[in-house]
Each structure stands twice: as structure tokens, then as C-alpha cells.
N, C-alpha and C positions, 0 to 999 in steps of 0.2 A: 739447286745443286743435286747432282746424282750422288747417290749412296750406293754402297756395292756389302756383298755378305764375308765373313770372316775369309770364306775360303777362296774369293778373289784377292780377299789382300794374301792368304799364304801363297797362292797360285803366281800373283805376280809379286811378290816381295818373301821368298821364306824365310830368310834369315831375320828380319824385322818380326815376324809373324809369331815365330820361336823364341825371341826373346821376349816378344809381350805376351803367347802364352805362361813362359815360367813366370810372369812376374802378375797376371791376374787372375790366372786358371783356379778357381778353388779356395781363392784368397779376400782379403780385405782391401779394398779398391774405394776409392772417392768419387761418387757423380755428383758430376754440377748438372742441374735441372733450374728451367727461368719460371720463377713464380709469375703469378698473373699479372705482378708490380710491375714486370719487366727486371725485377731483381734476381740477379745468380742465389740459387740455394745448393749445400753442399751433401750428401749422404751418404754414410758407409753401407757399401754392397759386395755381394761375390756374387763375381763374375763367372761364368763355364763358357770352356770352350770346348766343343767337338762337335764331330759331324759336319765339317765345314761353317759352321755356328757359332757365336757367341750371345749368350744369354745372362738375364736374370731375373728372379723371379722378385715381387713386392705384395705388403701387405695391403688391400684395396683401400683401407682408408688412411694411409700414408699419405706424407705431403707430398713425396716425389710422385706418389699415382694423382693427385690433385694437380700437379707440375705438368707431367707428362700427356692429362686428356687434354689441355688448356694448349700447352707447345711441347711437341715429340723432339727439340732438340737437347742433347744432350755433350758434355767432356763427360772423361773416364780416366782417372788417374789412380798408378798404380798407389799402394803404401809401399813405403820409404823403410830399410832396415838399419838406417840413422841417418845422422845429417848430415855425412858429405856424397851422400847420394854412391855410396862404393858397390849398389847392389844395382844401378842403374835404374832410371826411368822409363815409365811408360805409356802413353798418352792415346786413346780414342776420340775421335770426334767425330757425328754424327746424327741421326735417329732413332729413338726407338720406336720398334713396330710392336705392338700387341699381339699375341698370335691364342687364340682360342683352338685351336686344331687338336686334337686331343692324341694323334699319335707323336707330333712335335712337342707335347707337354712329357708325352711318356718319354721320348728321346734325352731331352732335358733333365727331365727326374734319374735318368739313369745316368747322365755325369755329373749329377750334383755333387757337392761334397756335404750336404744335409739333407735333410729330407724338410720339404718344402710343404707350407701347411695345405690341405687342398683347395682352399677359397684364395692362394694367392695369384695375383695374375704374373703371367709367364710373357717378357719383353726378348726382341731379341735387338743386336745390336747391327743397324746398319750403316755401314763407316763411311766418311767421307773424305777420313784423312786419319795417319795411323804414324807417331812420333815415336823412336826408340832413342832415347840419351845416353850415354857412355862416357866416363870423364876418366881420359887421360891425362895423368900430370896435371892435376888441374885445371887439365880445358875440357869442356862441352863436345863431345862429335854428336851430333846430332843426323837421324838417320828419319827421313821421311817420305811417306806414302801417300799417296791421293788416288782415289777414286779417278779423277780426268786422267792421270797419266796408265790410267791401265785399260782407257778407250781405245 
């Protein structure tokens, strides 16, 4: 499956794009990463997005960096600001890439909302599908992106 960069899904989806920025940009977000078991393992991360970008950075001897050299796929769920989801959902699915490049780490460093230690590695997020939820009257509108349909 092809993966595309943040700024294909704004390009071809903004409105989607805009609502999972306000809802991971900066914040506290959940990745699932497949341990070597083949088992889902779950992580609290922040996420940045800019520069056409989404990133994050990890501490190298974390389980998700042990997750991630083994299998680079990845979900991304936003946090939730209660339980009947009134702030809406928000969903990545994808790759992460590693990126060592060290003017892309300084780019990164400049929208962080921390400052990130300098031994951590810098992933970035390459999507292959991108879900926005919204619940009217109690139903689900669910709003979705894919990498194939923006071939």
C-alpha cells in the first residue's frame, strides 16, 4: 500500500486535514504499534503537524522504537475530551519513516510544543488513510481519506 505525506491528505482533503490537526497538533494522541508477537501495543505521543508534515519524536530505547525498527506500521488516535466523543474523533493509519536529516529534525523542533531531548529519534507520519468522526444526534458521520483515492 502506498502512503502519501500530511500535505497530500490537506491538498486533497482540507477539511478532514483541519479537523485532525486541531485534534492531534501538539497534543496527547494514542499509537498503536505491532510488537514482534504480532501483538498491538498502545503509546501516548504528540503529534506536530506543519510544513506539510506530521511528526513525532521517541525516546530510542522505548518499546514503540523496538515496535517500529521490527514493523513501521502504525494507528494514531486522537484523546478523547470525554466519553460521548463531543469533541470528535480522529484517526491516522499508516507508516512511520525515520528521518535522520538534520534540517527536517530542526523544522520539527521548531513546531514542537516541547523541546525534545537530542538522542530522540524524529519519525514522521506517512498516511495511508485518514478518518474524521463527528456525531450528530447521536450518530457517527464518519469522514474518510485514503491515499488510493488521491492517485
Amino acid at each position: 500500500m502506498q502512503e502519501m505525506s500530511w500535505g497530500t491528505l490537506a491538498a486533497d482533503a482540507a477539511e478532514i486535514a483541519a479537523f485532525g490537526k486541531a485534534r492531534i497538533d501538539g497534543k496527547v494522541s494514542y499509537l498503536a504499534t505491532v510488537r514482534r508477537s504480532g501483538n498491538p501495543r498502545i503509546h501516548p505521543v504528540t503529534a506536530m503537524v506543519g510544513d506539510d508534515r506530521c511528526f513525532i519524536f521517541a525516546e530510542p530505547a522505548s518499546s514503540k522504537v523496538k515496535d517500529l525498527e521490527n514493523n513501521n506500521a502504525f494507528s494514531l488516535h486522537c484523546g478523547m475530551s470525554d466519553s460521548s466523543g463531543s469533541s470528535g474523533e480522529f484517526q491516522l493509519v499508516g507508516r512511520l519513516r525515520r528521518i535522520d536529516d538534520e534540517q527536517l529534525r530542526a523544522e520539527a523542533e521548531k513546531i514542537c510544543s516541547y523541546r525534545p531531548s537530542s538522542n530522540y529519534h524524529l519519525y514522521e507520519m506517512c498516511l495511508s488513510e485518514a478518518i474524521a468522526t463527528t456525531y450528530r444526534g447521536g450518530r457517527a458521520v464518519r469522514n474518510k481519506w485514503s491515499c488510493s483515492s488521491s492517485e
